[in-house]
Backbone as CSV, one residue per row, in Angstrom:
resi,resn,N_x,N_y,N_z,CA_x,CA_y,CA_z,C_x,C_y,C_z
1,UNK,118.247,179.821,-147.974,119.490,179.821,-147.235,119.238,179.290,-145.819
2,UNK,119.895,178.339,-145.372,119.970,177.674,-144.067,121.019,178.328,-143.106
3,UNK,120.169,178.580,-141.685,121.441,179.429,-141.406,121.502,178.491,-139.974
4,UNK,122.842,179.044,-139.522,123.137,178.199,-138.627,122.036,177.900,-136.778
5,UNK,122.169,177.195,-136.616,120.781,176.579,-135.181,120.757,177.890,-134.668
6,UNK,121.911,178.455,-134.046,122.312,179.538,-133.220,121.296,180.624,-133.582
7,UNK,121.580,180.833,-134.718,121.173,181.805,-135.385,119.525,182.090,-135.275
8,UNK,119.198,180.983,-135.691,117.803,180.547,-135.778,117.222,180.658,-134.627
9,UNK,117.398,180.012,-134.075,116.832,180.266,-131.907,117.274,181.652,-131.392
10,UNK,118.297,182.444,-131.742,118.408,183.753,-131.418,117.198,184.510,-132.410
11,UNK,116.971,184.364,-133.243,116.325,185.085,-133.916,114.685,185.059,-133.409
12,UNK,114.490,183.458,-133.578,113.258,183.277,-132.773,113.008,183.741,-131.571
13,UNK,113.915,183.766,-130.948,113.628,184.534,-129.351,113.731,186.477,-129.541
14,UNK,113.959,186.696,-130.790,113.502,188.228,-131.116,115.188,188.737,-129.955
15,UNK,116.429,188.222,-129.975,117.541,188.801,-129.183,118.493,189.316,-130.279
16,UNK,118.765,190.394,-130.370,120.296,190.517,-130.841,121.593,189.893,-130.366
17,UNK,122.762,189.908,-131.428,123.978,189.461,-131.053,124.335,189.977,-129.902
18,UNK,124.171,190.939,-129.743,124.942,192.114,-128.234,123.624,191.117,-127.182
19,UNK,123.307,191.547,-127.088,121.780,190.773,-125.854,122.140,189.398,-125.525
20,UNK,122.611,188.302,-126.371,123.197,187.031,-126.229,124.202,187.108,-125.567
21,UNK,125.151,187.849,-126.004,126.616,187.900,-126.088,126.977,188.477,-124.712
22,UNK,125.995,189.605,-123.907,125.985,189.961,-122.353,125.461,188.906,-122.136
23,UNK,124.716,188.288,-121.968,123.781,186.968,-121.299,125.076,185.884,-121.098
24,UNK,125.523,185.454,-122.189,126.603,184.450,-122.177,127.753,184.705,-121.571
25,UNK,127.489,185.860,-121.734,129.409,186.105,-121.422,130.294,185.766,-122.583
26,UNK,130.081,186.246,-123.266,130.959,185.979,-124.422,130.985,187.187,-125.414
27,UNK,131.912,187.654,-126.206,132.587,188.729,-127.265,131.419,188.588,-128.467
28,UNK,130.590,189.644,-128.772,129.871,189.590,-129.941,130.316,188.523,-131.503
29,UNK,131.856,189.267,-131.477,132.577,188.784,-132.019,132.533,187.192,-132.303
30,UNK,132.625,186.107,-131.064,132.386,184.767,-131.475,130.999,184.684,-131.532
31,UNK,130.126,185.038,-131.153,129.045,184.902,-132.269,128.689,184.936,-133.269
32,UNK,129.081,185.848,-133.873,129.348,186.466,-135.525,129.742,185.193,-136.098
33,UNK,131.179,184.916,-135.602,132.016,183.792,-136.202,131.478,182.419,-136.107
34,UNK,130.470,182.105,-134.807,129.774,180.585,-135.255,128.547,181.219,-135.568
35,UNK,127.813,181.950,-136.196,126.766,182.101,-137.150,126.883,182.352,-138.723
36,UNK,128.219,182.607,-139.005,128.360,183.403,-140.200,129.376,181.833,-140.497
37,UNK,130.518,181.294,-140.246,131.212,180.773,-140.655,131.153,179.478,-139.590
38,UNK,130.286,178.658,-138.958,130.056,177.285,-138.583,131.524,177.006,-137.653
39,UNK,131.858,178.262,-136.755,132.791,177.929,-135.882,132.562,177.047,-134.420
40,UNK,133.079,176.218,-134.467,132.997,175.240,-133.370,133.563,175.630,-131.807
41,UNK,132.822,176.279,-131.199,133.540,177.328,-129.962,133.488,176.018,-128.836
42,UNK,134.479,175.968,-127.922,134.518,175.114,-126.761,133.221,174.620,-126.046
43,UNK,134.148,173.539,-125.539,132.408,173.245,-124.667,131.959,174.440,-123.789
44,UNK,132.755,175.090,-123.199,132.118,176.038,-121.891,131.128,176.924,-123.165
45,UNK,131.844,177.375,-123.916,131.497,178.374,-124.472,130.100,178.362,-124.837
46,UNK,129.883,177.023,-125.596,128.440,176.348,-125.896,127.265,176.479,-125.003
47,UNK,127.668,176.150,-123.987,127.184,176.076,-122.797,126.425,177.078,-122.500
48,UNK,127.301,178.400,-122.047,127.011,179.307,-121.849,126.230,180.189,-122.736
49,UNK,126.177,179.572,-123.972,125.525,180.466,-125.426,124.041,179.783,-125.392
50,UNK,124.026,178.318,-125.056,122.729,177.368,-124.873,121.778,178.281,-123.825
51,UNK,122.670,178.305,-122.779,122.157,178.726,-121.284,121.627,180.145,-121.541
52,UNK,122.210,180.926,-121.750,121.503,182.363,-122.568,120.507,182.196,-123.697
53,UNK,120.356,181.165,-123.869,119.389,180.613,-124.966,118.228,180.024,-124.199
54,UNK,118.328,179.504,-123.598,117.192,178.760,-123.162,116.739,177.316,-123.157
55,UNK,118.060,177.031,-123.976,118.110,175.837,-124.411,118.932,174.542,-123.883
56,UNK,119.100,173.092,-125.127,120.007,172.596,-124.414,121.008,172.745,-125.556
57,UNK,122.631,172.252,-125.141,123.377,172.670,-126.090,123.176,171.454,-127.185
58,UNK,122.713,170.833,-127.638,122.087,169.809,-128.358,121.456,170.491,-129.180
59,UNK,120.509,171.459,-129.092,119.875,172.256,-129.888,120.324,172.905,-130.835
60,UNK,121.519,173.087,-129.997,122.625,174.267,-131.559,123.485,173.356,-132.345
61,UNK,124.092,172.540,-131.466,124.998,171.793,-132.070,125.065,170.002,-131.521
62,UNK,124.179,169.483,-132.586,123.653,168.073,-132.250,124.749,167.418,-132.212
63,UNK,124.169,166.005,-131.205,125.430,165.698,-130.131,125.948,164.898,-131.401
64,UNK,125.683,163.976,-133.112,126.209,163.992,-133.613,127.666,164.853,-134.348
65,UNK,127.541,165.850,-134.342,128.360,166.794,-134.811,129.413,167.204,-133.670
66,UNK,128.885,167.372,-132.307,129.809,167.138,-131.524,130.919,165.731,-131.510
67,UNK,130.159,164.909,-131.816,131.064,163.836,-132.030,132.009,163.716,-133.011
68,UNK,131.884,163.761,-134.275,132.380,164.148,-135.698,133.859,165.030,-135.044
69,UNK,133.317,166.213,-134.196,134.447,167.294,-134.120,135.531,166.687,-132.789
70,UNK,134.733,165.811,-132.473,135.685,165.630,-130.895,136.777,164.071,-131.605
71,UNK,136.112,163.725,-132.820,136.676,162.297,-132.366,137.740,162.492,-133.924
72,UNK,137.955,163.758,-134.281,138.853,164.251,-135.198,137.828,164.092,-137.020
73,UNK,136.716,163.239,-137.129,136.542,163.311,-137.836,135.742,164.083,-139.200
């Protein structure tokens, strides 16, 4: 089972959903929802989930797929 980037780099960094989710600033809740069901959360949101990550937001969600979602397709 392939699970989503997010998921994977949270896990590797040994953080729970709650531990991210204060870091980011963001509702446990949309975490759940782009790990479990491939929800596409705003740019800030990304951002801020990368940035509590350690990462760049490229990492979670490659700038292909950003494109795909921005350009309707």
């Amino acid at each position: 089972m392939e699970f989503h980037p997010l998921r994977s780099i949270r896990l590797d960094r040994g953080l729970a959903i709650a531990a991210v989710a204060v870091r980011a600033r963001v509702a446990s809740g949309t975490i759940i929802t782009i790990e479990k069901y491939g929800h596409n959360p705003r740019p800030e949101t990304k951002q801020r989930l990368a940035a509590a990550l350690g990462v760049e937001v490229e990492a979670i969600w490659p700038a292909s797929e950003e494109h795909q979602h921005n350009s309707g397709v």
